[in-house]
VODODO-784140 format. One record per residue: residue number from 1; residue in three letters; y, z, x of N, C-alpha, C in turn. Coordinates in nm, 4 decimals. Each point is the difference from the previous one (the first is absolute). Layout:
// residues N
> NUM ala Y Z X Y Z X Y Z X
...
***
This chain:
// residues 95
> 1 unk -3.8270 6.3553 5.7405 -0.1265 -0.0693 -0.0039 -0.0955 0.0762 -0.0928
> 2 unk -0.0747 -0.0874 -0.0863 -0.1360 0.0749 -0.0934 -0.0983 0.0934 0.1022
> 3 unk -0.0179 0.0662 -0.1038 -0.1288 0.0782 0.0581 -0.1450 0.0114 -0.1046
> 4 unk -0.0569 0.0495 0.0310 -0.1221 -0.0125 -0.0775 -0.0895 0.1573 0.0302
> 5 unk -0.0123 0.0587 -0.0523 -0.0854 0.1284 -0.0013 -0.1461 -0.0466 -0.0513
> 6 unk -0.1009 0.0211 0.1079 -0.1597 -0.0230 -0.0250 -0.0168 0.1902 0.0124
> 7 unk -0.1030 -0.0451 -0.1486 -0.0761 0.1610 -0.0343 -0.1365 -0.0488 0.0221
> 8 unk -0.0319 0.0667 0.0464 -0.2183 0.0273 -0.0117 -0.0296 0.1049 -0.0091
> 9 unk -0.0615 -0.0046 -0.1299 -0.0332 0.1791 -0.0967 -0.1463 -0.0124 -0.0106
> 10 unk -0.0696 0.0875 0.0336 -0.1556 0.0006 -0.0717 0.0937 0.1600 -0.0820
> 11 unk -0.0767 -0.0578 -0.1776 -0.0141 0.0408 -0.0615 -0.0730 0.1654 0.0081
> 12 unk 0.0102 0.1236 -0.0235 -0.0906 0.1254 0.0166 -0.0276 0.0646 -0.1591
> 13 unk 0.1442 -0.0330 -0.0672 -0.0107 0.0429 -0.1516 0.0755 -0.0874 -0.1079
> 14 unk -0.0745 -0.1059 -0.0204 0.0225 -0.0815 -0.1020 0.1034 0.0494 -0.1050
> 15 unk -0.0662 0.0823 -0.0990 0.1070 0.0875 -0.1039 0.1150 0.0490 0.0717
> 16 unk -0.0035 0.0339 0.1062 0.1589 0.1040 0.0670 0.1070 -0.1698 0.0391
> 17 unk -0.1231 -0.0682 0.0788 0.0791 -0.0691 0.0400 0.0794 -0.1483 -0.1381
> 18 unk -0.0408 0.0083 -0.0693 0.1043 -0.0493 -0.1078 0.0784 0.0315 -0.0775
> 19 unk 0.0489 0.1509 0.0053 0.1284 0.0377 -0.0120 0.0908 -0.0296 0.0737
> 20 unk -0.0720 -0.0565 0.1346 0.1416 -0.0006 0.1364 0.0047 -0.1255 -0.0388
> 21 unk -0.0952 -0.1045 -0.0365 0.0496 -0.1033 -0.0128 0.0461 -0.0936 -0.0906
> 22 unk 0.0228 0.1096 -0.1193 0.0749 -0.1112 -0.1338 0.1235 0.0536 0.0368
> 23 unk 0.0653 0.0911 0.0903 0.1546 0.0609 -0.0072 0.0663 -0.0671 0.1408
> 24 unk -0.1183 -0.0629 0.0907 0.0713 -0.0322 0.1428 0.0616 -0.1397 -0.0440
> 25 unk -0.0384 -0.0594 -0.0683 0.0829 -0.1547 -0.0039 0.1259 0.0206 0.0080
> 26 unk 0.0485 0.0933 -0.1274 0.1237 -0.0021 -0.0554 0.0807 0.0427 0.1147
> 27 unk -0.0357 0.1176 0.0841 0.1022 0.0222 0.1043 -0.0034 -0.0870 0.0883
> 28 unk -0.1057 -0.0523 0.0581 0.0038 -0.1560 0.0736 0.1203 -0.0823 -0.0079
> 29 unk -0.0217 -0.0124 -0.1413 0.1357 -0.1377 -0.0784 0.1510 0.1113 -0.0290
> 30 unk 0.0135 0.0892 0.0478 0.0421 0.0342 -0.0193 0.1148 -0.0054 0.1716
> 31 unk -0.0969 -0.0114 0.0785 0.0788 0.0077 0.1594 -0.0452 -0.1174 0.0293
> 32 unk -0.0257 -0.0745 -0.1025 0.0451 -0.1572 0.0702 -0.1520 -0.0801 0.0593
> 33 unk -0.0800 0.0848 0.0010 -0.1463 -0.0240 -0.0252 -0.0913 -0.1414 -0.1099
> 34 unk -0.1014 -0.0604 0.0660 -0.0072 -0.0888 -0.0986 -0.1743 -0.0107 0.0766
> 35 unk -0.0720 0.0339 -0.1300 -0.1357 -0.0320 0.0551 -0.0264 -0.1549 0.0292
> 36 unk -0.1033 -0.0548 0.0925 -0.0220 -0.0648 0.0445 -0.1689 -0.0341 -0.0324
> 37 unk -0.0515 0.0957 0.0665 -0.1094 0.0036 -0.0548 -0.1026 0.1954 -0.0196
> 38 unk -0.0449 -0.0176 -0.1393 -0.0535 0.1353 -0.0506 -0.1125 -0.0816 -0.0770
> 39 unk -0.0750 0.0922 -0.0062 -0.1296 -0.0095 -0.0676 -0.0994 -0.1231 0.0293
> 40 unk 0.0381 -0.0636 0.0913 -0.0747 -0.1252 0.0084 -0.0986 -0.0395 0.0386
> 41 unk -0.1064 -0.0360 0.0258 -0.1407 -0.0086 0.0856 0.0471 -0.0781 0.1042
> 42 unk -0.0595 0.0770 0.1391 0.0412 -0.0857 0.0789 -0.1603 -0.0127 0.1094
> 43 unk -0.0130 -0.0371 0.1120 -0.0929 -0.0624 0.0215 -0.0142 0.0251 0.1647
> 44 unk -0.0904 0.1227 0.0912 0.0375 -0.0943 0.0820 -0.1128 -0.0376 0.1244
> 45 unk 0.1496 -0.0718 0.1124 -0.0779 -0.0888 0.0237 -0.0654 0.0385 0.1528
> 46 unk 0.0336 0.1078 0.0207 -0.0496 0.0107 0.1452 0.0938 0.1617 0.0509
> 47 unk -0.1030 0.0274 0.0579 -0.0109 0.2152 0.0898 -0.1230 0.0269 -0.1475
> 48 unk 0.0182 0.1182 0.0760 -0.0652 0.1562 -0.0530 0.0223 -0.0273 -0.1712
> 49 unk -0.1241 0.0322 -0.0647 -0.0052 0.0053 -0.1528 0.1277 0.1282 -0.0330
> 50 unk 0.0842 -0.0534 -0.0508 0.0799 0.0665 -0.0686 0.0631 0.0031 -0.1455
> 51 unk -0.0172 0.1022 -0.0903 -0.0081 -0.0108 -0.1583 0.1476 0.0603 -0.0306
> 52 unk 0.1030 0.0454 0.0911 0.1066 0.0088 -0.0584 0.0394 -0.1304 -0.0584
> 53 unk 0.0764 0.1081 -0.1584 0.1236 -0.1449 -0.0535 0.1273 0.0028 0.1119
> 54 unk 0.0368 -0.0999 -0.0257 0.1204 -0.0524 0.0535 0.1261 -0.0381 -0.0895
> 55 unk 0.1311 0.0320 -0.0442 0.1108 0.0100 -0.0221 0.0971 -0.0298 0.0558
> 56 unk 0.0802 -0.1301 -0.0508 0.1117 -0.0266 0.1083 0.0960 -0.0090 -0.0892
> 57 unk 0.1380 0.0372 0.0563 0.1216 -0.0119 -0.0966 0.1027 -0.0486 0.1460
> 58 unk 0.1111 -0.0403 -0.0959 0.1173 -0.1000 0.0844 0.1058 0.0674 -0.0092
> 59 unk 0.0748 0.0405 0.0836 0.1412 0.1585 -0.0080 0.1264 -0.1681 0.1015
> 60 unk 0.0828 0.0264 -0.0891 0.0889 -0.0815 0.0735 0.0015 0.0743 0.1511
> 61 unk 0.0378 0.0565 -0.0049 -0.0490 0.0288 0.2162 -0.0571 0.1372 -0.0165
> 62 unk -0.0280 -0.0290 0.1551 -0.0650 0.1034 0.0249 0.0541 0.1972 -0.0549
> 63 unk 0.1414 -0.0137 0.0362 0.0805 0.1042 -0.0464 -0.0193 -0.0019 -0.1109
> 64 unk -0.0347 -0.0715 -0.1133 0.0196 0.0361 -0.1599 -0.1388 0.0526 0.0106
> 65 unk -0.1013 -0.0479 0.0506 -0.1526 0.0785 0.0275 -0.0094 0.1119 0.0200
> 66 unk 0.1073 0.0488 0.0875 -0.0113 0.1467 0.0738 0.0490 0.0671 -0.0832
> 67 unk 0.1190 0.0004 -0.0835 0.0703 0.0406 -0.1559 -0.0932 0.0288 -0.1012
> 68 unk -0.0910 -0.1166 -0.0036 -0.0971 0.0547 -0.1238 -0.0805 0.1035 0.0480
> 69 unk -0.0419 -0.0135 0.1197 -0.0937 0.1032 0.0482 -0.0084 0.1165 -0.0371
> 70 unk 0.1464 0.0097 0.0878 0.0486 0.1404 0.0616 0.0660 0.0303 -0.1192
> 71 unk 0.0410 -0.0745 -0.1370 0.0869 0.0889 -0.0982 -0.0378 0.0917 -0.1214
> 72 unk 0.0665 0.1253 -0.0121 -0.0486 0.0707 -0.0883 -0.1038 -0.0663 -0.1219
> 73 unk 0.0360 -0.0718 -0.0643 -0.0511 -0.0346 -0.1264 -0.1463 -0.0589 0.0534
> 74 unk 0.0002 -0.0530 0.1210 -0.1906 -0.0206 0.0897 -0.0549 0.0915 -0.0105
> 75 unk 0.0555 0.1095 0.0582 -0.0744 0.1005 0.0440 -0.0488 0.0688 -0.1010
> 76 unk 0.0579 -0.0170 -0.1134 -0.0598 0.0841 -0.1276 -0.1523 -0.0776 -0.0400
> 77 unk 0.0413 -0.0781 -0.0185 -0.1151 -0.1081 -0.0475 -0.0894 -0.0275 0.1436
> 78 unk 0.0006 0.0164 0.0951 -0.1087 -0.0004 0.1344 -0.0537 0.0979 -0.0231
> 79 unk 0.0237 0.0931 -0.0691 -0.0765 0.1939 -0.0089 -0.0773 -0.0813 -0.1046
> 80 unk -0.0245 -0.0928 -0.0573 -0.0958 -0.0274 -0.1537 -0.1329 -0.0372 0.0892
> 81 unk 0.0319 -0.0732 0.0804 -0.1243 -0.0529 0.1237 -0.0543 0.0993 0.0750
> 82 unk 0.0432 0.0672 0.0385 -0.0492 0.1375 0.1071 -0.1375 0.0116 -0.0853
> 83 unk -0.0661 -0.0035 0.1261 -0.1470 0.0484 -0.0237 -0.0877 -0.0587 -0.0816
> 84 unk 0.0722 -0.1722 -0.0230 -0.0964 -0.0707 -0.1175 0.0269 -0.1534 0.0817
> 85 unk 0.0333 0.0013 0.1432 -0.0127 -0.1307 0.0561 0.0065 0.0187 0.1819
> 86 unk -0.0511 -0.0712 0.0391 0.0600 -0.0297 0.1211 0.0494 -0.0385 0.0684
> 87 unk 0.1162 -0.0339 0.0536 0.0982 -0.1046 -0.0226 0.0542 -0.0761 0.1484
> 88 unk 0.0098 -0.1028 0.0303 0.0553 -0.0698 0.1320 0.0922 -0.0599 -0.0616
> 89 unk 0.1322 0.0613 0.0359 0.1523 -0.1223 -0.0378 0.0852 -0.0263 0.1396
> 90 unk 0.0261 -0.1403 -0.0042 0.0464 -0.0782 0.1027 0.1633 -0.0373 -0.0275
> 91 unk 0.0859 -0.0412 0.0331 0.1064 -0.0744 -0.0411 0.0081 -0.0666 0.1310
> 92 unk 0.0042 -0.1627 -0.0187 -0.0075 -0.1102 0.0856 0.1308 -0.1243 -0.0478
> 93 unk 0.0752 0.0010 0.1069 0.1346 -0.0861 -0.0277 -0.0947 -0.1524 0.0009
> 94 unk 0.0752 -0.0952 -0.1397 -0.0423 -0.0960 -0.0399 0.0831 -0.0876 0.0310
> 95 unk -0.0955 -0.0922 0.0930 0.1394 -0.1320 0.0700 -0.0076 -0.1195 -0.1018
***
């Protein structure tokens, strides 16, 4: 079954944080990863004012999610973010 990984990042260092993110696609598509939605304005509609972006990508299951995570070639490129975001990541099985 699909899965879907939701990110919510508030931004802390603009410049740091776009090194992590012209190199994360490629390993994404690389474990089978497929953005869904990045960069987009979104809107909302109800709770607590909240200004995180939101990021969603589609991992054929949940296990190919946990692969990208957890695999070496992440973890190199997750050290580009350290200390230039704040980050909430989810992985939620997609019926």
């Amino acid at each position: 079954m699909k899965a879907l990984m939701v990110i919510q990042a508030s931004i802390t260092d603009l410049e740091k944080f776009k090194t992590y993110s012209m190199r994360a696609p490629d390993v994404i598509k690389q474990f089978g990863g497929k953005y869904v939605c990045m960069r987009t304005e979104s809107e909302q509609l109800e709770g607590e004012q909240d200004a995180r972006k939101i990021v969603i990508s589609e991992w054929p299951s949940m296990d190919a999610a946990r692969k990208f995570w957890h695999s070496h070639e992440y973890k190199e490129i997750k050290e580009l973010r350290k200390d230039a975001a704040i980050i909430n990541v989810y992985i939620i099985e997609k019926n």
